[in-house]
C-alpha positions in Angstrom: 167.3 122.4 137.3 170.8 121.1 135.8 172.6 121.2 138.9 170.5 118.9 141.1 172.5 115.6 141.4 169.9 113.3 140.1 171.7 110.5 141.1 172.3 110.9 144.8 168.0 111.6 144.8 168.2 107.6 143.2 170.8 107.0 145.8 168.5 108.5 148.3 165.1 105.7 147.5 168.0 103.0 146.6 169.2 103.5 150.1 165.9 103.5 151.6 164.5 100.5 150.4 167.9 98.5 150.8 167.7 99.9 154.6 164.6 99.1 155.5 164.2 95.3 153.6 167.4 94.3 155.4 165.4 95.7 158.6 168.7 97.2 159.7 166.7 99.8 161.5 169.0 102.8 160.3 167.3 106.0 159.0 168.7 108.4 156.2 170.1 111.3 156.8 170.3 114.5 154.5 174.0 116.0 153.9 173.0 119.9 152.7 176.1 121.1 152.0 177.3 118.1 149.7 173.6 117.3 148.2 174.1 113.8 149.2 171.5 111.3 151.5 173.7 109.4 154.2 172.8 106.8 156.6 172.8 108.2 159.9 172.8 105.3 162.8 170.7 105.7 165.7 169.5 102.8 168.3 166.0 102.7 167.3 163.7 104.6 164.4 160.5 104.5 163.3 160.3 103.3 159.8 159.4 105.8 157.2 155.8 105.8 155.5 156.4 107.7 152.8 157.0 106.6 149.4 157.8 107.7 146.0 154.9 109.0 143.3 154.7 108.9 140.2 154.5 111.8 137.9 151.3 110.1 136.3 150.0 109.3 139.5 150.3 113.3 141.1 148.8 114.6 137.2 146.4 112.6 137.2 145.3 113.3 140.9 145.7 117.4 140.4 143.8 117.4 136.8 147.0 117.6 134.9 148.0 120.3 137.6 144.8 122.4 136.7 144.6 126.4 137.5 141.0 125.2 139.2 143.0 122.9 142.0 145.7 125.7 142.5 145.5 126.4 146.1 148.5 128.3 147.1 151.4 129.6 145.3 154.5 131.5 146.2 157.8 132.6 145.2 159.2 129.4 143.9 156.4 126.9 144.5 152.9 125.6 143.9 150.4 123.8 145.8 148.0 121.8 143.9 144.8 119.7 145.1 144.3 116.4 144.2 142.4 113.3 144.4 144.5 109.7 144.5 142.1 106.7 142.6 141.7 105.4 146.5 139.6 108.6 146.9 142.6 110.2 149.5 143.3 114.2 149.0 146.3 115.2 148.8 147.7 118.5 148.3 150.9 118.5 145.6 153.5 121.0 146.2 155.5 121.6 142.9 158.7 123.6 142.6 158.0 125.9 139.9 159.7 125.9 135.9 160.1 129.3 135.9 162.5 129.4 139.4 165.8 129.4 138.5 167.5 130.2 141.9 169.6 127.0 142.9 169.2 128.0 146.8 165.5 127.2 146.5 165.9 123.9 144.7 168.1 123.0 147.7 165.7 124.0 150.6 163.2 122.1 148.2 165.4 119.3 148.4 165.7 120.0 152.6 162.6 120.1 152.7 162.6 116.2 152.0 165.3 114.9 154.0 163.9 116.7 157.4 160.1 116.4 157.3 160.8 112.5 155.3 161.6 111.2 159.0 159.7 113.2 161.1 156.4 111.7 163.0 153.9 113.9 165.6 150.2 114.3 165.4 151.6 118.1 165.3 153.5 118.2 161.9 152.0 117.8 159.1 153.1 114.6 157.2 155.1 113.5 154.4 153.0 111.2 151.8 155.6 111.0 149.6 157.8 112.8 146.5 158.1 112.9 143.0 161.4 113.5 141.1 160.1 112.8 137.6 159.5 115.8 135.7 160.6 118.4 138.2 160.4 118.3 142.3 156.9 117.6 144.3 156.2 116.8 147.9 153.2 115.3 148.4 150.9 115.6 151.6 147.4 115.1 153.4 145.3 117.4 152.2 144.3 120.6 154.7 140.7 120.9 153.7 140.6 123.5 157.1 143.5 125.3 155.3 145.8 127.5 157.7 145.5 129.5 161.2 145.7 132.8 159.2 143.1 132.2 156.8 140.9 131.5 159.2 142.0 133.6 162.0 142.0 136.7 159.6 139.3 136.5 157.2 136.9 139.0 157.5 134.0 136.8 155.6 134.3 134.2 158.9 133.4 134.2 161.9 135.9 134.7 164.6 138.0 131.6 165.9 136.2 130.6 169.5 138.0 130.4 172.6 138.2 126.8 173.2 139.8 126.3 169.1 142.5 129.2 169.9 143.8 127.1 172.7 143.7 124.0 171.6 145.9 125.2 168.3 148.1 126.9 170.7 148.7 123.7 172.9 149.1 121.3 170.0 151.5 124.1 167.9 153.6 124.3 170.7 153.7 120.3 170.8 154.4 120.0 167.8 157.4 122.3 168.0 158.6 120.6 171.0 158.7 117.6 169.6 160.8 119.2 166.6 163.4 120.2 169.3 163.3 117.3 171.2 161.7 114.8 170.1 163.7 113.7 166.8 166.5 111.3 166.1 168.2 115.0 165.1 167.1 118.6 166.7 165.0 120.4 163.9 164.7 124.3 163.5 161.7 125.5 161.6 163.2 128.8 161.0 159.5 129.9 159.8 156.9 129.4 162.8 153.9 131.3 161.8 150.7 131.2 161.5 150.1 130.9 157.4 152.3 127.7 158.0 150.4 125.9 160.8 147.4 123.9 159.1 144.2 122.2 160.5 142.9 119.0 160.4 139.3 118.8 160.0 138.6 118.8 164.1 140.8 121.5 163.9 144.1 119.8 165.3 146.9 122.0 164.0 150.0 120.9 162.0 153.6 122.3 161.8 153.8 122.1 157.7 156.9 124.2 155.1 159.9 122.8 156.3 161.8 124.6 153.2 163.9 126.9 155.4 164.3 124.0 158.8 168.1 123.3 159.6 168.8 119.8 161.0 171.4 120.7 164.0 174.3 118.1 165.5 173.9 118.0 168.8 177.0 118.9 169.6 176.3 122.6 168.2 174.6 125.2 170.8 173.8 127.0 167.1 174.3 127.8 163.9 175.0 130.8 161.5 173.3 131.0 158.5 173.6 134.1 155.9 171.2 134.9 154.0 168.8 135.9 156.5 165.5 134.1 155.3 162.0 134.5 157.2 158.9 136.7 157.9 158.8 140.0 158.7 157.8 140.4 162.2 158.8 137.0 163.5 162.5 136.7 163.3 164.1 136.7 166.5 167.1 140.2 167.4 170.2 137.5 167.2 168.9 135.6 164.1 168.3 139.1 161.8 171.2 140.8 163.7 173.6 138.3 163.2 172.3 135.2 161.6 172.0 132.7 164.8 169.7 130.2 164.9 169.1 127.7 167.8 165.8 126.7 169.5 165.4 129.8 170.8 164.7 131.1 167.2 161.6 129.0 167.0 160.6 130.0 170.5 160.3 134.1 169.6 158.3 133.0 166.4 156.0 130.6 168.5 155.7 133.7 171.1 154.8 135.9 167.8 152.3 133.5 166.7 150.7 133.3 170.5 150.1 136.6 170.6 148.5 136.4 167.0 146.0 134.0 168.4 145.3 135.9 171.3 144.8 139.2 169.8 143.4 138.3 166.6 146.6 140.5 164.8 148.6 140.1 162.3 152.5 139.9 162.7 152.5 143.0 160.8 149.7 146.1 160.8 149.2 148.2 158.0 151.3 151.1 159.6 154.0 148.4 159.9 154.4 148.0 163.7 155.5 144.8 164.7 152.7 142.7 166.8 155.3 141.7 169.7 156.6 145.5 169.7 152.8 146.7 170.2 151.9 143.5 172.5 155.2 144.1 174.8 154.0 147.1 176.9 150.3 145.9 177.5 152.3 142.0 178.8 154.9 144.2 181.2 151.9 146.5 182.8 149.8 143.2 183.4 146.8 144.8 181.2 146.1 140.8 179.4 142.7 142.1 178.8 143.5 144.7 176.2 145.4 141.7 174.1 142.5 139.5 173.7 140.6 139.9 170.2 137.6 141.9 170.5 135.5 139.7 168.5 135.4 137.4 171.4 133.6 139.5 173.4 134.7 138.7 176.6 134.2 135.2 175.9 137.0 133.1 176.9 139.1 131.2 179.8 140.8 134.0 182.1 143.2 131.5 183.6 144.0 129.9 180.1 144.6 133.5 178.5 146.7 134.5 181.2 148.9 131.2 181.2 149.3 132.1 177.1 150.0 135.8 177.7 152.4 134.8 180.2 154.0 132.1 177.9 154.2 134.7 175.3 156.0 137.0 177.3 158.9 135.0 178.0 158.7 133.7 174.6 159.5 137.5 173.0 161.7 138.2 174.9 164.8 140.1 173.0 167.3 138.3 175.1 167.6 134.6 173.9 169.1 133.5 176.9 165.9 134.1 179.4 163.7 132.9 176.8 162.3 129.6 177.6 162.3 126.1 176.0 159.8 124.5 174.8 159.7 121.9 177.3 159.2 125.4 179.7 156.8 126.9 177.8 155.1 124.0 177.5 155.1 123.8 181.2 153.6 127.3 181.7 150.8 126.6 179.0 149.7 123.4 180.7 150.3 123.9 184.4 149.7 127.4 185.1 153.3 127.7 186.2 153.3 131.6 186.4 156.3 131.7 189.1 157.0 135.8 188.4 160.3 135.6 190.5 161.6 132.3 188.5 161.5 134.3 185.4 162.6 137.5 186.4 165.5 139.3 184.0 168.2 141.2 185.3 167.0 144.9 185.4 169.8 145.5 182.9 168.3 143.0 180.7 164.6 144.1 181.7 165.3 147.6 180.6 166.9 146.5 177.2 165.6 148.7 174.2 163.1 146.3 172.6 163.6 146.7 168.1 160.7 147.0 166.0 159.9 146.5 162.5 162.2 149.4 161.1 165.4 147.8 162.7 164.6 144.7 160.2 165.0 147.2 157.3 167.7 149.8 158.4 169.8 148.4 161.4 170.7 145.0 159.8 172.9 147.2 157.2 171.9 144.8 153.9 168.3 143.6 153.5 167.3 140.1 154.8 165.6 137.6 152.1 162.3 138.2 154.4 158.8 139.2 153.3 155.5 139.3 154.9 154.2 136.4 152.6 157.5 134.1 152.3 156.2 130.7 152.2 152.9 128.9 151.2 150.9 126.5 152.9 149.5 123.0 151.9 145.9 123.4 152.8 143.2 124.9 150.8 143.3 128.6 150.5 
């Protein structure tokens, strides 16, 4: 990892602790196309918890960073369990030796600077970092693991009602809070259900921030090339022509209702997208045949049909009359179903909705997307 500037990640903790002894209230800011931390001003802040580990404290937690605590892994990282001497678990996410692609070093880096100031019961928190001996975030451990582990493994039994909604209530808080709720508007770029954990009374958390973008508020979006995501949740504009805004997040979290509702992944076997198979069965008003059949008739019809409705908008292929969060929010909560409110144009209603193929054939190069991009911080 030659060309990481180890001196503006010494700036970044000199910076910090200078700030925040002088109590000039003042958070830092992370610069991604220069590499370097910057103070950005703001009127008020909370003050940052998280701290710097050292590498003797994260080996000695993880076992020397033993195969027996590995508990995820992915392209270009690891996530290790561990054990701090107070008795805390933590789970140790560790850029891997063997990656030598600089872009992923620098999201690793992101990754820092935009889940370091960040502070909801809804996304997952930032312990701390290591920058001894290679990269590692370090945060609570997950002992529930992820929504998909749970929702999808056959050796469980299925997710009840009551746990489905309450994820998808405190998911889309969480999210809402990323858009709005932040000294700077955060995109996740990679809502999905292998990267929303659970705490032990199943609360979820928003966790993988590796691909976020922090936007100005100023800008209504951003372009980004390459295309980087999961297959079956990136939203028409953002694989079509690299936009990202809100409404990015918004098709993901619509994606990610419909997984909880059905029981589905993003992605079947026969490669039809979940949204694409979901679409047809939300515009005939047949809600019924989207619930998981493991349920067994067992859940809350007005709850299911404020989520089926919320999803609806949310998957929409026009980004324009797709809802914020703030909406979707308000639909989930409130029951506000107001058909006429939401209607499209019938141009727009009528629009050819994509499917998985168009990911792989209409974009004309292929995105940096898989079906198993990131990894999560919870056990596995």
């Amino acid at each position: 990892m030659n060309y990481i500037r180890t001196n503006s990640l010494k700036r970044l903790f000199s910076l910090r602790r200078r700030c925040f002894e002088e109590d000039i209230g003042t958070p830092l800011g992370f610069a991604e196309e220069s590499f370097d931390f910057v103070l950005v001003t703001e009127h008020h802040i909370q003050r940052p918890t998280w701290r710097c580990f050292s590498f003797e404290e994260i080996s000695d937690a993880t076992n020397a960073f033993s195969s027996e605590n590995l508990v995820g892994k992915g392209g270009y990282a690891e996530v290790y369990k561990g054990v701090l001497k107070d008795g805390e678990e933590i789970a140790v996410k560790r850029l891997t030796k063997a990656s030598t692609d600089e872009r992923k070093e620098k999201e690793f880096l992101t990754e820092i600077g935009t889940i370091g100031h960040v502070c909801h019961p809804n996304v997952l928190p930032l312990l701390g970092c290591c920058i001894d001996n290679g990269l590692y975030l370090i945060f609570q451990f997950s002992s529930r693991g992820s929504v998909a582990s749970l929702l999808h493994d056959a050796n469980l039994p299925p997710m009840d009602w009551n746990t489905r909604y309450k994820i998808a209530i405190g998911t889309a808080r969480g999210l809402h809070y990323l858009h709005k709720g932040c000294q700077r508007r955060i995109i996740h770029r990679d809502i999905k259900s292998s990267n929303v954990l659970l705490t032990a009374d199943f609360e979820p958390q928003i966790s993988d921030f590796g691909l976020a973008k922090w936007l100005p508020s100023q800008w209504t979006h951003h372009s980004i090339a390459p295309i980087e995501g999961t297959f079956g949740h990136l939203a028409p504009e953002y694989f079509m022509h690299g936009i990202v805004d809100e409404k990015t997040d918004v098709f993901a979290f619509g994606v990610f209702l419909l997984e909880i509702l059905s029981g589905r992944k993003p992605v079947d076997s026969s490669h039809q997208s979940l949204h694409s198979w979901a679409k047809p069965l939300l515009n005939h008003g047949e809600i019924e045949k989207l619930v998981d059949p493991r349920l067994q008739g067992d859940y809350d019809a007005l709850q299911l049909d404020r989520l089926a409705f919320a999803a609806s908008l949310c998957i929409r292929a026009s980004s324009s009359w797709r809802p914020t969060m703030s909406e979707v929010l308000e639909v989930m909560l409130e029951g506000e179903t107001d058909a006429e409110r939401w209607k499209m144009p019938e141009e727009e209603d009528q629009e050819e909705f994509w499917g998985f193929e168009d990911l792989e054939y209409e974009c004309g190069t292929s995105p940096s997307v898989s079906p198993q991009h990131s990894i999560s911080t919870g056990s596995s």
